[in-house]
N, C-alpha and C positions, 0 to 999 in steps of 0.2 A: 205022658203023665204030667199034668201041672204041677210047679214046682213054686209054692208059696217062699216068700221073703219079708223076710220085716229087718228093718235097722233104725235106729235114733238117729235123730238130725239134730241138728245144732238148734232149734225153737225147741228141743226137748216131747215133740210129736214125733212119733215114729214113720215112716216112710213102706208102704207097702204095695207090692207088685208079687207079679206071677207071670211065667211062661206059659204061654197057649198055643195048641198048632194053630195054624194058619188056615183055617176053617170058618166058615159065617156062625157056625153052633158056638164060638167060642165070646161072642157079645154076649149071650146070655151070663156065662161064668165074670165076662169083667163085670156087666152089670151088676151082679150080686157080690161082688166087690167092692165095688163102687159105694155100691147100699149099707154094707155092713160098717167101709170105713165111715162114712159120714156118722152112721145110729154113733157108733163105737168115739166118735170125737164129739157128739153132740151138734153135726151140724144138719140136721134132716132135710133144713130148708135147700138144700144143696145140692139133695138123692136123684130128683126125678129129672134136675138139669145136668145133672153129672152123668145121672145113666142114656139120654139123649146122647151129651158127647163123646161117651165111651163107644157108644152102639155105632154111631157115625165113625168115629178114628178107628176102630176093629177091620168095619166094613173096609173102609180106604188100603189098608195096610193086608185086608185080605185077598183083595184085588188090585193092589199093585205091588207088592213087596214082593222079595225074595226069600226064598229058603223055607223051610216048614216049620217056622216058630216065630209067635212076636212076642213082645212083653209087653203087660198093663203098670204103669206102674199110679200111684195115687201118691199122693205129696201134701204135704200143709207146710209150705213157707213158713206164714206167720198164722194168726190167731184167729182171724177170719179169711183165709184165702186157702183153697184146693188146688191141688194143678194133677193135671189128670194126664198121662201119657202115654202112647202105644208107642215103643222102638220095634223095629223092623232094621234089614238088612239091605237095605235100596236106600239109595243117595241122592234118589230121586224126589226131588222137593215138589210136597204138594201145590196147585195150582187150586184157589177161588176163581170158579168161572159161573160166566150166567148162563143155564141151562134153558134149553127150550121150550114149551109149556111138553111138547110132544115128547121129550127124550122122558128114559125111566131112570136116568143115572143125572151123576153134574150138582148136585143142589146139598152134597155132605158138607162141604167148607161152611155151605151159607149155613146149613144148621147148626153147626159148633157155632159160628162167630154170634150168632144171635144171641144166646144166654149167657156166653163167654165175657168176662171183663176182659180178654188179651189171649189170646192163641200167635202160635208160631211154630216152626220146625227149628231143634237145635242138631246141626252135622256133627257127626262122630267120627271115629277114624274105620268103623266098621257101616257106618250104616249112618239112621239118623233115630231122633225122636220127636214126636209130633204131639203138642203139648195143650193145653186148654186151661185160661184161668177161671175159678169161679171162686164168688165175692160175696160172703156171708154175714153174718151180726158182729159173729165171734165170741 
């Protein structure tokens, strides 16, 4: 059962994420996450590249992670900036590689980095998170 969270951050924007099992079906749930935070902060310009990077870091994290749960989490730093997260339980840092024209996999990194102001993975003591910035009006 997805288990919503909300907490206040220090920008006085709230911080919100959910546990999803570890399922492809579960892109759809971040992306209307994804969707509602941005409506819900006023930054819509932000929905349909956020839900690209959400759908991309799900996928990644569904197929390489471990254990039956990841987390989405959504972020607003500052006043125009989103950061968008999936933690997983592998410590295993993602790889941008160039994919073959022929392969059907390989090409998720390049599509986060493309609308992304700044992507990276932060290591935890359990695991890691896999993060994405995006860069709005504000």
């Amino acid at each position: 059962m997805p288990q919503p969270a909300t907490r206040a951050r220090q920008t006085g924007h709230p911080g919100y994420s959910e546990t999803l099992p570890r399922q492809p079906e579960s892109a759809a749930t971040a992306r209307r996450l994804l969707r509602t935070v941005c409506a819900v902060w006023g930054l819509d310009d932000l929905a349909e590249d956020g839900a690209l990077i959400v759908s991309e870091l799900v996928a990644n994290a569904v197929q390489h992670a471990r254990r039956e749960s990841i987390r989405v989490v959504v972020d607003r730093p500052d006043a125009a900036r989103v950061r968008v997260g999936v933690a997983d339980l592998s410590r295993t840092r993602p790889v941008e590689r160039e994919a073959d024209d022929n392969e059907e996999g390989g090409r998720g990194l390049r599509l986060v980095a493309a609308p992304a102001a700044d992507w990276g993975t932060d290591e935890r003591r359990w695991g890691k998170v896999v993060w994405a910035d995006l860069e709005g009006r504000g």
